[in-house]
C-alpha positions as CSV (number, residue, x, y, z in Angstrom):
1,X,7.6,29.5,9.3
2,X,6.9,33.1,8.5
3,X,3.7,34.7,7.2
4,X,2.6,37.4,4.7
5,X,-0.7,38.9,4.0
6,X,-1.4,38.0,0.2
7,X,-2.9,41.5,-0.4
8,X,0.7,42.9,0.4
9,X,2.4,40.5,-1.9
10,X,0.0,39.8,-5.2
11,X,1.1,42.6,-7.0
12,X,5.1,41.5,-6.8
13,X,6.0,38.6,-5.1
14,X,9.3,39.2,-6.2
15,X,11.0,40.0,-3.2
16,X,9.2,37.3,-1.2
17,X,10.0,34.8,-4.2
18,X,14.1,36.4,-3.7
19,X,14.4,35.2,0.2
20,X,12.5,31.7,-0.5
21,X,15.7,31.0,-2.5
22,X,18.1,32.7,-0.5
23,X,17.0,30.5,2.1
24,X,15.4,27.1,1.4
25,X,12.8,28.1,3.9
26,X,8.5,27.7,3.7
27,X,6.4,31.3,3.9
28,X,3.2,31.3,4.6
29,X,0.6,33.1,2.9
30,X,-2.4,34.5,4.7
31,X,-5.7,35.8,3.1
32,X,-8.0,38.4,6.3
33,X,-5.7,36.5,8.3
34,X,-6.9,33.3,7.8
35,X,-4.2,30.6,6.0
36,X,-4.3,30.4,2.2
37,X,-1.4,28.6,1.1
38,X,2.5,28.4,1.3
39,X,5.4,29.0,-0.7
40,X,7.9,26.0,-1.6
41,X,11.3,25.9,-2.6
42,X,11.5,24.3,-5.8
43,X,13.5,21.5,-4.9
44,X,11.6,20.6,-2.0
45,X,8.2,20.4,-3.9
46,X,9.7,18.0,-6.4
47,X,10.8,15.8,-3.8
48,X,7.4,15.8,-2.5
49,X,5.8,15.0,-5.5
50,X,8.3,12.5,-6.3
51,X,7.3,10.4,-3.4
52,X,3.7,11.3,-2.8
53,X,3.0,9.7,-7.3
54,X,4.2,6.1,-5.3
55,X,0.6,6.3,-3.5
56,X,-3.0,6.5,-4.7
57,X,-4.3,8.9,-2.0
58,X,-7.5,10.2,-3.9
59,X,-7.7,13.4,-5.9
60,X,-5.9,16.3,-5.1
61,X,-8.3,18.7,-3.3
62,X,-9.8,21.1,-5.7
63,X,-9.5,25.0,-4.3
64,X,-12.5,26.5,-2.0
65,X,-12.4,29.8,-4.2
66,X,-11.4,30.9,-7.2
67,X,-9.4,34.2,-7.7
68,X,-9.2,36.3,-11.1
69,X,-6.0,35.3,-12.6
70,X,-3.8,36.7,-15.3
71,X,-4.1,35.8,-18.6
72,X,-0.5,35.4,-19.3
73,X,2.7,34.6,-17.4
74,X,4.1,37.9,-15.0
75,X,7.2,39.4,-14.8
76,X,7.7,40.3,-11.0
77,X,11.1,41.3,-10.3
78,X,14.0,38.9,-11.2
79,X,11.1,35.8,-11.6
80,X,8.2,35.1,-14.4
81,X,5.1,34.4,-12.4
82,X,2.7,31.3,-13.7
83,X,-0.7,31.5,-12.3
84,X,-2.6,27.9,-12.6
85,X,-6.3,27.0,-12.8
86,X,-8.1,28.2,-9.6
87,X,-6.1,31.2,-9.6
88,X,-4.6,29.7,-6.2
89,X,-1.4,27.3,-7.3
90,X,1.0,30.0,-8.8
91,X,4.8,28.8,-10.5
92,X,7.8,31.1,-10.3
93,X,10.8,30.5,-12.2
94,X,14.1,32.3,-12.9
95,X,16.1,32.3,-16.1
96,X,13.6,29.4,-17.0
97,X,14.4,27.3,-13.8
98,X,11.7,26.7,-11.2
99,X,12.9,28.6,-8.1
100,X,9.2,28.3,-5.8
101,X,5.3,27.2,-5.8
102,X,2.6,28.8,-4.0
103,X,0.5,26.1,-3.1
104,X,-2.8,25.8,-1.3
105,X,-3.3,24.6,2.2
106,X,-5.5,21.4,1.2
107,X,-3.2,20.6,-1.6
108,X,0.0,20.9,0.9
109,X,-1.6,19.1,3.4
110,X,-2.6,16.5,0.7
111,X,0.9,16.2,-0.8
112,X,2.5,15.9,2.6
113,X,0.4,13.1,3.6
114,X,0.3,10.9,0.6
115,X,4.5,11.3,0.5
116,X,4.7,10.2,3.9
117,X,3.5,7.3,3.0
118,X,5.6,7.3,-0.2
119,X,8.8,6.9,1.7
120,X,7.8,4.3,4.0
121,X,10.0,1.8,1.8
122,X,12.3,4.1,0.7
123,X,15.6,3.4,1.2
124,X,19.0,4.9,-0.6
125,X,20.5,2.6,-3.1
126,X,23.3,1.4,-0.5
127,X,21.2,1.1,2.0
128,X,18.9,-0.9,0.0
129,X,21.6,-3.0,-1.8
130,X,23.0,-3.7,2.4
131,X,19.5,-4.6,3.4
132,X,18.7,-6.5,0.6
133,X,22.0,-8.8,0.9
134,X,20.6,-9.4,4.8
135,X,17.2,-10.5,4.3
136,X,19.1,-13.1,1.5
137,X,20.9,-14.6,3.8
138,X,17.6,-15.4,6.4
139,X,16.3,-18.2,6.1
140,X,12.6,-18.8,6.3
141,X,10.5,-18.7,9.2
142,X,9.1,-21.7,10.0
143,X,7.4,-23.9,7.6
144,X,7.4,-20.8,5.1
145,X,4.3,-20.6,2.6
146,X,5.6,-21.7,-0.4
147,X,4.4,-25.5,0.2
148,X,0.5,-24.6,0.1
149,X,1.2,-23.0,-3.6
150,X,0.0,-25.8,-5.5
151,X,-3.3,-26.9,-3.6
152,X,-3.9,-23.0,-3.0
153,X,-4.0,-22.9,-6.8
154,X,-6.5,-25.3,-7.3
155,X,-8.6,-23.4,-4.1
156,X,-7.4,-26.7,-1.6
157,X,-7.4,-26.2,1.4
158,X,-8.5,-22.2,0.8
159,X,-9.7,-20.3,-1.6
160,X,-7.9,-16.7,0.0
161,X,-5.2,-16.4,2.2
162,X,-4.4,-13.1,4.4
163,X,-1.8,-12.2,6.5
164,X,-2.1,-9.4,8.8
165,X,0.5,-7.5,11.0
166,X,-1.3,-5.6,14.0
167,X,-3.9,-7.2,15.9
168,X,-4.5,-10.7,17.6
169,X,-6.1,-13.7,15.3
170,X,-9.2,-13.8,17.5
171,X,-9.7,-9.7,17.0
172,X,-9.6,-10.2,13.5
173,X,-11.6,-13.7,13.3
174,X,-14.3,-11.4,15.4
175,X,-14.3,-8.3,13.3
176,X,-14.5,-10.6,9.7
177,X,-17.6,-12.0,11.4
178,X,-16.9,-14.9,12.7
179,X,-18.8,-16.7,14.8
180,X,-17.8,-15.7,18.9
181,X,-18.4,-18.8,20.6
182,X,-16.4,-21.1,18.1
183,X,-13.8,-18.5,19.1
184,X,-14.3,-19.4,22.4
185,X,-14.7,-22.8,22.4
186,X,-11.4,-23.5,20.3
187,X,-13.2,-25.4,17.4
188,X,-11.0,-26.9,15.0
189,X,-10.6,-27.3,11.3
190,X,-10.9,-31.2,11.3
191,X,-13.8,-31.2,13.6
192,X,-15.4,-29.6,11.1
193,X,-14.4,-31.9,8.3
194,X,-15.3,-34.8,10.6
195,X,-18.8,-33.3,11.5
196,X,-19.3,-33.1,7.4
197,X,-18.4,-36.8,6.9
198,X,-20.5,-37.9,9.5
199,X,-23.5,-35.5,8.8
200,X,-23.5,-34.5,5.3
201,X,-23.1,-30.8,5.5
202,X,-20.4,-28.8,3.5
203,X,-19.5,-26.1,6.8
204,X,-16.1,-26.4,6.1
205,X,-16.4,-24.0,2.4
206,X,-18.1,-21.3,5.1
207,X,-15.4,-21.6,8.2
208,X,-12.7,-19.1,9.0
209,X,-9.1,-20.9,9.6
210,X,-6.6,-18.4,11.6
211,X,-3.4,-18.4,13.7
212,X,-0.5,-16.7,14.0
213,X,3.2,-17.0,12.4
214,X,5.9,-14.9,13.7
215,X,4.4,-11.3,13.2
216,X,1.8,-12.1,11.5
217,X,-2.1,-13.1,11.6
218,X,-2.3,-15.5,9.0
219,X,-6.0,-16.4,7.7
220,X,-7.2,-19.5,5.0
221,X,-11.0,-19.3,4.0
222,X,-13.3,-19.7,1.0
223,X,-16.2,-17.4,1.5
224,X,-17.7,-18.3,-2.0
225,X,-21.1,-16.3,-0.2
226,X,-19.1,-13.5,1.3
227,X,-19.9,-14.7,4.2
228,X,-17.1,-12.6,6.1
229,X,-17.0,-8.6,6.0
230,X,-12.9,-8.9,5.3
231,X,-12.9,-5.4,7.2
232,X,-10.5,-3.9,10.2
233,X,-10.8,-0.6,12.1
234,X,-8.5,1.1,11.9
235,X,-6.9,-0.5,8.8
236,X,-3.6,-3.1,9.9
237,X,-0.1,-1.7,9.3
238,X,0.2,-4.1,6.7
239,X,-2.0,-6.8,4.9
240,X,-1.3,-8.9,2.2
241,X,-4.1,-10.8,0.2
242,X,-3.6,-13.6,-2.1
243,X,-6.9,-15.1,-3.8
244,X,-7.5,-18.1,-5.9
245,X,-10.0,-18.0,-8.9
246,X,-9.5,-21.8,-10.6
247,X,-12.2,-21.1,-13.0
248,X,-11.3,-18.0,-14.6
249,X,-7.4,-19.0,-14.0
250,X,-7.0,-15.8,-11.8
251,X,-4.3,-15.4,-8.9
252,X,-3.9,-11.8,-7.5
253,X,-1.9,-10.6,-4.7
254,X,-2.6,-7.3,-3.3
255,X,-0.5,-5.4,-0.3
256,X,-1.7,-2.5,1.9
257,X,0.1,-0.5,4.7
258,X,-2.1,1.7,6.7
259,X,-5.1,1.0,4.7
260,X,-3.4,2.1,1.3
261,X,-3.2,-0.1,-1.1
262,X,0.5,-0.3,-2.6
263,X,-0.1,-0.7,-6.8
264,X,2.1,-2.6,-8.1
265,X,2.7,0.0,-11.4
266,X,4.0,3.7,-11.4
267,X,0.9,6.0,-10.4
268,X,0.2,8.9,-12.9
269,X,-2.5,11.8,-11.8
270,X,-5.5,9.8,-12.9
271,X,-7.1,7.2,-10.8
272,X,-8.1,5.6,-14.3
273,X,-4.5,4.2,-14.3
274,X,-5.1,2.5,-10.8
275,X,-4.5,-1.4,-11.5
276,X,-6.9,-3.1,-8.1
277,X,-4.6,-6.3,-8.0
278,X,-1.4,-7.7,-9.2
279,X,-1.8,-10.8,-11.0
280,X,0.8,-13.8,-10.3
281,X,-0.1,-15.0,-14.2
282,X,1.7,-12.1,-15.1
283,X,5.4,-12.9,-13.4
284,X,7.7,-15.4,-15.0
285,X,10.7,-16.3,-13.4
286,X,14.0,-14.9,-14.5
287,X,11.9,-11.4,-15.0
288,X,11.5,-8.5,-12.9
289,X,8.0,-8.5,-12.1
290,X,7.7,-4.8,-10.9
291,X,9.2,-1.9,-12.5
292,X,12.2,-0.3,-10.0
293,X,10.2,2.7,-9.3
294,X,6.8,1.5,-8.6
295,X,5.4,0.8,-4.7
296,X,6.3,-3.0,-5.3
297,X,9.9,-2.7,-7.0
298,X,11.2,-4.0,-3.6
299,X,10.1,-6.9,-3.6
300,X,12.3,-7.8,-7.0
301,X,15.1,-9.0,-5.1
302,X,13.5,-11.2,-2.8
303,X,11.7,-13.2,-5.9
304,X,14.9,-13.2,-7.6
305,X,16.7,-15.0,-4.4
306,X,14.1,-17.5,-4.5
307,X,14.3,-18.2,-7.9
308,X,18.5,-18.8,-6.9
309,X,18.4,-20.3,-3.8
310,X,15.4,-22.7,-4.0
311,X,14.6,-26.0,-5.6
312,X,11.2,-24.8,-6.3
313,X,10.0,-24.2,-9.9
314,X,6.1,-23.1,-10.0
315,X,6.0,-19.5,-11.1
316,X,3.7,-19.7,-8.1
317,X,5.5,-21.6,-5.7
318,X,8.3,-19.7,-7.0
319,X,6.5,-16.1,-6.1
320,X,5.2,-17.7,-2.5
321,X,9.0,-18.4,-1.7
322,X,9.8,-14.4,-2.5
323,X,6.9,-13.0,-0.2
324,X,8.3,-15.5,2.4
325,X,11.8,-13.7,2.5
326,X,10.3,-10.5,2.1
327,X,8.1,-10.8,5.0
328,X,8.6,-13.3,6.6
329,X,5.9,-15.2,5.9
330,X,4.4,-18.7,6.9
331,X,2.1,-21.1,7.4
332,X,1.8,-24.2,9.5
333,X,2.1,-27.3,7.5
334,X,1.6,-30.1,9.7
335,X,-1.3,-28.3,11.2
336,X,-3.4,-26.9,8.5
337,X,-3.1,-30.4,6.3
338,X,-4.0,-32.1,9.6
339,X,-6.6,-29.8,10.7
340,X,-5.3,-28.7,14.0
341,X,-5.8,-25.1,13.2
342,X,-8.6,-22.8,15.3
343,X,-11.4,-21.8,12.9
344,X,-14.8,-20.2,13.0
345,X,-18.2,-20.1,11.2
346,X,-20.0,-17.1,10.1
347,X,-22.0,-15.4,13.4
348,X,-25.3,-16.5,13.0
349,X,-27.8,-14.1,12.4
């Protein structure tokens, strides 16, 4: 990528603006020598901005300085120059057609990062339509997750379930806080529900139940006295979060990859439209619970093969049995009704 001094160019950046669209290519811009933005073709900041509104990656950075800036719109050359707020961001069309933006280095940087992430699950529509047809015909892994819909729902056997792809289920038992040595020792979920019977105590509403299912961590916990931190460093690649409120009839399923929380709805500029959780309430089968474009639309096809290739009919269940295709998700039946699964209490303090 080239560079220009901006005091050579602010009086006309016609010319400059004139090889940016002869060529498709970046310039930088340079203020004493030091980097002070970059000039993008027009199409290329679109598709930038198209994928970075699929992410919530914070505000866009504000500029260091502000510069003096006309008080209406330029003609330089062929172009009409648009100077925005901060006197940094400037627009150049032709003929009424964007042609390039001159954009700061923090907002570039900022754009970049939060569309990399944007295109993570970005697929063309044949690609999709190929893939999507694939994962159909998969059945589930193992046991699946759609059987513990129903007790979930009423907080049996857990009140939250995780799944976690990355790390070992002992690294994430120890970093939630749990307990090292029942780690160690291999305690199990129905020698806690024994030890309860026999002495009265209720430690198995303040355990940790974990495995692992396929490529996944899978975790089952009530932690009514947030008795577990729930944090990883560095965030997992991806973890999905599904927790049960009986009482206030509230089910919400949230997804992260690399720490970023995926919203289920279309992202506009303010953070005030940020929804924190997607609530199962609000799907009924036979709809499309996400809208196409937003982070979540690809999960519409997996829900809808549920809904036509299984005999379940919970709108639950029904949602369970989408994430397990999806994902592939599961959970150990035999074990976790049986107790046979590794769990952990809180470390004590």
């Amino acid at each position: 990528m080239n560079n220009v001094e901006l005091s050579e160019v602010l009086g006309d950046f016609g010319r400059l603006i004139g090889r940016v669209e002869e060529t498709g290519e970046r310039i930088g811009v340079t203020d004493d020598g030091e980097p002070a933005g970059v000039l993008l073709p027009g199409a290329e900041l679109a598709e930038l901005e198209h994928f970075a509104q699929r992410v919530h990656g914070g505000p866009r950075p504000r500029p260091r300085t502000v510069r003096e800036r006309p008080a209406w719109p330029e003609q330089q050359g062929p172009y009409v120059r648009y100077a925005h707020t901060g006197g940094v961001r400037m627009t150049f069309t032709r003929d009424r057609v964007t042609v390039a933006e001159l954009l700061s280095v923090d907002e570039l940087e900022w754009l970049e990062n939060n569309a990399r992430t944007g295109r993570q699950g970005y697929m063309d529509p044949q690609q999709a339509a190929a893939f999507e047809e694939f994962l159909a015909r998969q059945p589930p892994v193992g046991d699946g997750m759609a059987w513990i819909a129903r007790g979930w729902r009423e907080q049996d056997p857990f009140t939250v379930l995780e799944f976690i792809k990355g790390p070992s289920p002992e690294e994430v038992a120890l970093a939630y806080g749990a307990d090292a040595q029942d780690i160690t020792d291999g305690l199990l979920l129905h020698q806690v529900r024994e030890r309860d019977a026999r002495d009265g105590t209720d430690d198995l509403f303040r355990v940790l139940a974990f495995g692992e299912a396929g490529e996944w961590t899978w975790l089952g916990y009530h932690d009514f006295d947030n008795a577990f931190s729930r944090r990883l460093d560095p965030p997992p690649r991806q973890q999905i979060t599904l927790t049960a409120t009986m009482a206030k009839a509230i089910y919400d399923f949230r997804y992260s990859v690399d720490g970023v929380y995926q919203n289920p709805f279309p992202l506009e500029d303010s953070a005030d439209t940020r929804r924190d959780m997607y609530e199962l309430i609000w799907y009924t089968p036979g709809e499309t619970p996400f809208a196409p474009n937003a982070p979540l639309g690809f999960l519409n096809p997996h829900i809808r093969r549920a809904e036509e290739h299984t005999d379940w009919t919970d709108g639950i269940a029904l949602f369970f049995a989408g994430l397990e295709r999806a994902f592939g998700l599961s959970l150990p039946r035999d074990a976790i009704t049986s107790g046979h699964v590794r769990c952990a209490r809180p470390a004590r303090r």
